[in-house]
Backbone as CSV, one residue per row, in Angstrom:
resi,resn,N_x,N_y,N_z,CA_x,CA_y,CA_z,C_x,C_y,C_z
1,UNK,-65.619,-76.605,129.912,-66.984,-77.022,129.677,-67.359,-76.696,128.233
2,UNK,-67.762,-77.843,127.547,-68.219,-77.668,126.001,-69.290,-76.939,126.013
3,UNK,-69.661,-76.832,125.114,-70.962,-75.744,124.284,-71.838,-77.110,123.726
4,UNK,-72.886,-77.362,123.966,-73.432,-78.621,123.413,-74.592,-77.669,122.619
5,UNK,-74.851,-78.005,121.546,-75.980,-76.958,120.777,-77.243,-78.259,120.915
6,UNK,-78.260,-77.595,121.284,-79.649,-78.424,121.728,-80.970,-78.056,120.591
7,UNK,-81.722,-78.899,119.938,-82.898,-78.352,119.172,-83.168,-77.130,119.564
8,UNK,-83.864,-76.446,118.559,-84.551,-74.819,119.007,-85.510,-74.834,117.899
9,UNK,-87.012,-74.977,118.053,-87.594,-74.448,116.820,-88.105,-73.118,117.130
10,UNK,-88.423,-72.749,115.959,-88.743,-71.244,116.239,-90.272,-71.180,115.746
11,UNK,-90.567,-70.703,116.511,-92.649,-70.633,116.278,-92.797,-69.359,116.128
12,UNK,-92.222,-68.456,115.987,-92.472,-67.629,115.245,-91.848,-66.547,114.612
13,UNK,-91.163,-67.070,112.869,-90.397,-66.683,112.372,-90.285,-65.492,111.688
14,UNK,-89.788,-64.749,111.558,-89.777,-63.118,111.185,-88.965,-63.014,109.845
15,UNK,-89.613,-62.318,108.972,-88.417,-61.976,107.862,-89.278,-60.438,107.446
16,UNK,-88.434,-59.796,107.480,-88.739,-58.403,107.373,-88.307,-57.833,105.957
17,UNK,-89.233,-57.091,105.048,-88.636,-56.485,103.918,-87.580,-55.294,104.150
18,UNK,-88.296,-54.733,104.853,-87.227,-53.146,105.600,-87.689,-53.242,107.049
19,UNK,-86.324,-52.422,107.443,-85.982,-52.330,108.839,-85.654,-51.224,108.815
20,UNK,-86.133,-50.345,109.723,-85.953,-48.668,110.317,-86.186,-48.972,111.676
21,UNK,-85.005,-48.469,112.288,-84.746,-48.574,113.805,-83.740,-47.706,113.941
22,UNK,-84.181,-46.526,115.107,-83.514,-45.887,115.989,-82.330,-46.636,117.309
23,UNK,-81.559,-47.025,117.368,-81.079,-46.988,119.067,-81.077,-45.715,119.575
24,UNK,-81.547,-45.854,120.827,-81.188,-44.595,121.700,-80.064,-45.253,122.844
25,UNK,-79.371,-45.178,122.405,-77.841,-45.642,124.031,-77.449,-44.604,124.583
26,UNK,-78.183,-44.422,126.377,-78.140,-43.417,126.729,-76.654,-44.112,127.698
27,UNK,-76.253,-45.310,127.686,-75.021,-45.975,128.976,-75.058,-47.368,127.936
28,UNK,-73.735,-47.933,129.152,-73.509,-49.146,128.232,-73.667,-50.267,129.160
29,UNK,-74.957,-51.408,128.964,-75.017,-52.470,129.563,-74.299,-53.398,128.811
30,UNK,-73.999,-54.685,129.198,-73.316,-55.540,128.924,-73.588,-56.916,128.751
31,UNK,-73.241,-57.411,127.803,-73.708,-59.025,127.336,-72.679,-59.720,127.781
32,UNK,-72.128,-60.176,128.935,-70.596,-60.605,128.273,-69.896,-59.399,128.929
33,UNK,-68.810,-59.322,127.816,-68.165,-58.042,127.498,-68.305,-57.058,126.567
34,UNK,-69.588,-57.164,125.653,-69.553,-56.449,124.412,-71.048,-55.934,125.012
35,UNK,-70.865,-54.611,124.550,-72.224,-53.680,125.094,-73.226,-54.602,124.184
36,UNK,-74.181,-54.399,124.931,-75.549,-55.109,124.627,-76.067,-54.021,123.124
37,UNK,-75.920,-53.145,123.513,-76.609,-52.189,122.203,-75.772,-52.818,120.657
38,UNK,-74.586,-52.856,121.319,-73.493,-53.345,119.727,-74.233,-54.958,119.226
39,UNK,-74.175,-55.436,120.389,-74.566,-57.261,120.150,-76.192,-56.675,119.532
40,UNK,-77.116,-55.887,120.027,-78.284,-55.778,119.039,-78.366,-55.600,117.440
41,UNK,-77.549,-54.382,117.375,-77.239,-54.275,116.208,-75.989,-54.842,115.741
42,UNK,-75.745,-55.854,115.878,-74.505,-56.876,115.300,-76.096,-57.677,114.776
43,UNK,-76.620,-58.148,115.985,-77.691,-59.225,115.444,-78.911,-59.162,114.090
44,UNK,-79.303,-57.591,114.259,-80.046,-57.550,113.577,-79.616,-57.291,111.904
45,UNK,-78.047,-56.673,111.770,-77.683,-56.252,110.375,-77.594,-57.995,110.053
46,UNK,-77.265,-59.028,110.820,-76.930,-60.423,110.100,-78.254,-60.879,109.430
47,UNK,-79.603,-60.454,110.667,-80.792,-60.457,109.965,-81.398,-59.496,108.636
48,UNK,-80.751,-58.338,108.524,-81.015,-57.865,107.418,-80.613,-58.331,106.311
49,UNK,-79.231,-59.131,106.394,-78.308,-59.303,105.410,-78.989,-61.001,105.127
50,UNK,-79.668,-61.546,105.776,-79.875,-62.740,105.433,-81.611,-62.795,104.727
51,UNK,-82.293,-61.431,105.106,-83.177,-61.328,104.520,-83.515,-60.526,103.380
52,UNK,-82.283,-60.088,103.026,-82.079,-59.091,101.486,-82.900,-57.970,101.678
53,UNK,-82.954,-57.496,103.501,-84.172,-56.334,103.557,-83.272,-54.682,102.979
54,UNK,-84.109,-54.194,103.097,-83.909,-52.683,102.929,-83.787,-52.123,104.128
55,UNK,-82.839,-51.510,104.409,-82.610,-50.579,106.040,-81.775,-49.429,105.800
56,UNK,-82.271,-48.917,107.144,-82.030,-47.828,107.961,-81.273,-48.092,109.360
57,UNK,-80.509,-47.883,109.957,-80.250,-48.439,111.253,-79.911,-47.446,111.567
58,UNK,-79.911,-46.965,112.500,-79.260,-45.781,113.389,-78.964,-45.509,114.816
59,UNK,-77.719,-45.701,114.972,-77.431,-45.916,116.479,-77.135,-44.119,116.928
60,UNK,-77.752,-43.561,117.990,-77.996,-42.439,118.532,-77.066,-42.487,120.004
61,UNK,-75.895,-42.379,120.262,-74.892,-42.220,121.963,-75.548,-41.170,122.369
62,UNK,-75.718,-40.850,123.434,-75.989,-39.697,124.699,-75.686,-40.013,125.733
63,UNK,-76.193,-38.927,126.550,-75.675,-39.483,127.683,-74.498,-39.992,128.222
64,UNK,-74.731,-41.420,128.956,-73.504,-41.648,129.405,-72.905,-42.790,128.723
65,UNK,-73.511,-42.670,127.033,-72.691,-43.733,126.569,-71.872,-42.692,125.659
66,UNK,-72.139,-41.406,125.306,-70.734,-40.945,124.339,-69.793,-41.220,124.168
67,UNK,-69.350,-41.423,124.836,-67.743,-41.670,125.055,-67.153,-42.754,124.272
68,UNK,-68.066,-43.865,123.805,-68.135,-44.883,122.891,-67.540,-44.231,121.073
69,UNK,-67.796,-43.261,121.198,-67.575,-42.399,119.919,-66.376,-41.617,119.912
70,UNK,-65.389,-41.813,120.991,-64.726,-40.987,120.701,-63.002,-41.751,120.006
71,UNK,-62.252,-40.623,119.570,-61.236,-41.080,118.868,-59.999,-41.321,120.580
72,UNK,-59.060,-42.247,120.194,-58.374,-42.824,121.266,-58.196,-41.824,122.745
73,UNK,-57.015,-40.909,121.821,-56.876,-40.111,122.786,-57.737,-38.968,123.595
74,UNK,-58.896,-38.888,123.205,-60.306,-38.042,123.771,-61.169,-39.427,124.501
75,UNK,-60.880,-40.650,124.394,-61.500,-41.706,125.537,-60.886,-41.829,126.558
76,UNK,-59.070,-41.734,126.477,-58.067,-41.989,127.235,-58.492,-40.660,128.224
77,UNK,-58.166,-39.239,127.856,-58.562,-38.267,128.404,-59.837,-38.530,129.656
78,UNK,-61.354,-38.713,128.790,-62.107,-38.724,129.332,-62.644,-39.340,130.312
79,UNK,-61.853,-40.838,130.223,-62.215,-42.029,131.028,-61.375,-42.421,131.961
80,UNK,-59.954,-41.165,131.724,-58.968,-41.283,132.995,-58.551,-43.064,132.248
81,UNK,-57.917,-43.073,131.283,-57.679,-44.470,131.208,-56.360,-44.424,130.211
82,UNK,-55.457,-45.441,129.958,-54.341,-45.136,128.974,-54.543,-46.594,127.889
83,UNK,-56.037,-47.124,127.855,-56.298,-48.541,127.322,-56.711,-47.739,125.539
84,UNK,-57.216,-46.869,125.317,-57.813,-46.609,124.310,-59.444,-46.839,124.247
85,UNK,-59.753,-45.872,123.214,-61.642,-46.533,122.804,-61.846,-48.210,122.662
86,UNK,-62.170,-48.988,123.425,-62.380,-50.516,122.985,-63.508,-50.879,121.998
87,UNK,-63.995,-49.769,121.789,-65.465,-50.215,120.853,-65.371,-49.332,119.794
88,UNK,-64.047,-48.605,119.545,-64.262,-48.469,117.881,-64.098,-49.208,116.703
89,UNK,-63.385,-50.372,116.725,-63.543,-51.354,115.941,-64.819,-52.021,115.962
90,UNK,-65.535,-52.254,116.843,-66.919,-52.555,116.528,-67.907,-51.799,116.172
91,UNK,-67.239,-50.492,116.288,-68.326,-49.000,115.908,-68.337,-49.028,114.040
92,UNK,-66.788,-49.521,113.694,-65.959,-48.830,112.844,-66.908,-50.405,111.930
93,UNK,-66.652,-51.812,112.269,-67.560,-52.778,111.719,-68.838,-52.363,111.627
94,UNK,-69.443,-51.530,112.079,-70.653,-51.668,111.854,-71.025,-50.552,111.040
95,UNK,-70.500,-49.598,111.061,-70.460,-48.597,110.208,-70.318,-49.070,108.680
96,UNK,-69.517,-50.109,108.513,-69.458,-50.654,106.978,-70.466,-51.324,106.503
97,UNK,-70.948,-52.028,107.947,-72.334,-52.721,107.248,-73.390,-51.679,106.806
98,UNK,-73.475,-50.813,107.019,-74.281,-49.869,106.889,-74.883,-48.988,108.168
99,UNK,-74.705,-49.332,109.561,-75.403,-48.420,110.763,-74.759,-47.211,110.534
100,UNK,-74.937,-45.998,110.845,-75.474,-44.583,111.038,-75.198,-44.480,112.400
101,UNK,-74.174,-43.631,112.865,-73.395,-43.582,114.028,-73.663,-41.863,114.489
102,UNK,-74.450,-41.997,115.357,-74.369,-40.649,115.859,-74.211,-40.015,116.987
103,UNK,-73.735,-39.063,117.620,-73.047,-38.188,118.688,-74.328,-37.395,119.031
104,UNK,-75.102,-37.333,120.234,-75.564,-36.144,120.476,-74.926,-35.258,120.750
105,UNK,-75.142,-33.811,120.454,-74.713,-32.480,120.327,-74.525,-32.252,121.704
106,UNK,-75.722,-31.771,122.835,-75.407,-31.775,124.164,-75.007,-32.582,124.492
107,UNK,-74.626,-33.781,124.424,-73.812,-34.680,125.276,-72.824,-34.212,124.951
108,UNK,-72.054,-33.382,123.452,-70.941,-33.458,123.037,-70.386,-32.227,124.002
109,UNK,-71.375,-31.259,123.863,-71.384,-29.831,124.695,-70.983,-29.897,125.958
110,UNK,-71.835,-30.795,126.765,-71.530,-30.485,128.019,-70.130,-31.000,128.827
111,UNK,-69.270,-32.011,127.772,-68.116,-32.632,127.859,-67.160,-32.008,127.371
112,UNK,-67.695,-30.918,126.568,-66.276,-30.141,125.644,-65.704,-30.523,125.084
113,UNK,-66.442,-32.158,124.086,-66.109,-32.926,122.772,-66.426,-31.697,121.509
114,UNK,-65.305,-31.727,120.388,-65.142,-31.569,119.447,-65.581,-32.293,118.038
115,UNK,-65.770,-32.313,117.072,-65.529,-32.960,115.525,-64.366,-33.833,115.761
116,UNK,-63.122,-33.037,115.942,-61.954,-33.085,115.911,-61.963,-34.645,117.127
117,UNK,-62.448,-34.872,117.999,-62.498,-36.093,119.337,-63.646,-37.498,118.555
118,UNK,-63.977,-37.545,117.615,-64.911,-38.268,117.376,-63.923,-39.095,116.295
119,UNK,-64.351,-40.865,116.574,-63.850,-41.115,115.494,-64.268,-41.335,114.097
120,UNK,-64.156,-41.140,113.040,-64.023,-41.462,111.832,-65.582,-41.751,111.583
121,UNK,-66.174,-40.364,110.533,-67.671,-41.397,110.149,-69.370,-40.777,111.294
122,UNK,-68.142,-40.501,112.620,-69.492,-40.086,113.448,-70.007,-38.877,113.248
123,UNK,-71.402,-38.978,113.141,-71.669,-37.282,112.933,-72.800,-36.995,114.375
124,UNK,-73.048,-35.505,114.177,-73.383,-34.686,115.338,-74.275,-34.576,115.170
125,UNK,-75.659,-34.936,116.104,-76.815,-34.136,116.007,-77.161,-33.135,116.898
126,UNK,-78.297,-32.421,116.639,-78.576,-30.905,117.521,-78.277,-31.766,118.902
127,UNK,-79.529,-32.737,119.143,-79.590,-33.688,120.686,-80.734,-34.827,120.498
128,UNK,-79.893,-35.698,121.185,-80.659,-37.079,120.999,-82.281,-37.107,121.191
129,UNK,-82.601,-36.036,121.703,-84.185,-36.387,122.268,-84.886,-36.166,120.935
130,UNK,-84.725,-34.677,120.453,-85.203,-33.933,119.069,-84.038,-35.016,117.621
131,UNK,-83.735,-35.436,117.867,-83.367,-36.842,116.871,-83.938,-37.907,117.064
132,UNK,-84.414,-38.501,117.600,-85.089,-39.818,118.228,-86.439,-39.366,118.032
133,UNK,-86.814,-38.423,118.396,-88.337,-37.769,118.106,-88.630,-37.274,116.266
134,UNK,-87.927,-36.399,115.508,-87.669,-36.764,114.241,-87.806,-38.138,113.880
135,UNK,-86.680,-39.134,114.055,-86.817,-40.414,113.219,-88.204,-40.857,113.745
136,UNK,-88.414,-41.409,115.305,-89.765,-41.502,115.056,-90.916,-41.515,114.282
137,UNK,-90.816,-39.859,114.152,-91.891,-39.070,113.309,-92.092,-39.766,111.804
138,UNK,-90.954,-40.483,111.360,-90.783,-40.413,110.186,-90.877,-41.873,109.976
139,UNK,-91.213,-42.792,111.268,-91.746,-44.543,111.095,-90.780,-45.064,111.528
140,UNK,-89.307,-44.328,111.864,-88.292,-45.647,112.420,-89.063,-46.142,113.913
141,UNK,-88.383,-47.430,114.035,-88.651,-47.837,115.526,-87.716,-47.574,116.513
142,UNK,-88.216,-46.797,117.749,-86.981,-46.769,118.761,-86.955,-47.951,119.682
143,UNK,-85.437,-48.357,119.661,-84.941,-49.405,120.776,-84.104,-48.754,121.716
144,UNK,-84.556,-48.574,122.721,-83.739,-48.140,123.313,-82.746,-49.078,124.369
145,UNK,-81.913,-48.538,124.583,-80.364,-49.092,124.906,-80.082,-48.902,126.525
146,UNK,-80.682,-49.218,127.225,-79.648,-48.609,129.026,-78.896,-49.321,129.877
């Protein structure tokens, strides 16, 4: 079955100078096959990049999406699986565009994740709630992710 592309106008068009946005991905829903949180921020850096805005992006894992962050053999471990992390190449793309990849601390804690289990680039915060509440504070927008 073809893809037939049909008119679409858009009534109401957005172009943003800057963009500050939190994700909070506490699990991973699904578009497809590609977590919905990644397809958000896939969508919106194309919109930054097409509107020459100024950003911030910051994707925040907890919960029960950590595991998204981790390096092969600490996903394999964790997920009882011998497939590898499937979303660090899309972690690892988006990281170049510019998103801000972060690990909550208690999520990392209560799993007995390391520095050393994370891949490449991710950093640690104290915990997603008191990070999400910070950026807040400071005008980003939270989207949250479930």
């Amino acid at each position: 079955m073809s893809h037939v592309e049909k008119p679409l106008h858009i009534d109401i068009p957005v172009k943003l100078a800057e963009v500050k946005e939190v994700y909070s991905i506490a699990s991973l829903s699904f578009e497809g096959d590609l977590p919905a949180s990644i397809f958000h921020m896939q969508l919106i850096e194309n919109d930054i990049a097409s509107w020459s805005a100024k950003s911030q992006v910051i994707a925040v894992f907890h919960t029960n999406a950590g595991h998204a962050t981790l390096k092969d053999e600490s996903y394999n471990s964790d997920r009882n699986v011998a497939t590898g992390n499937p979303y660090k190449d899309l972690l690892a793309n988006l990281m170049r565009r510019g998103v801000e990849v972060e690990l909550c601390g208690a999520t990392a804690h209560v799993h007995g994740w390391g520095n050393a289990d994370l891949l490449p680039g991710i950093k640690v915060n104290t915990d997603a709630m008191a990070r999400t509440t910070e950026l807040v504070q400071q005008g980003f927008v939270k989207i949250s992710e479930t």
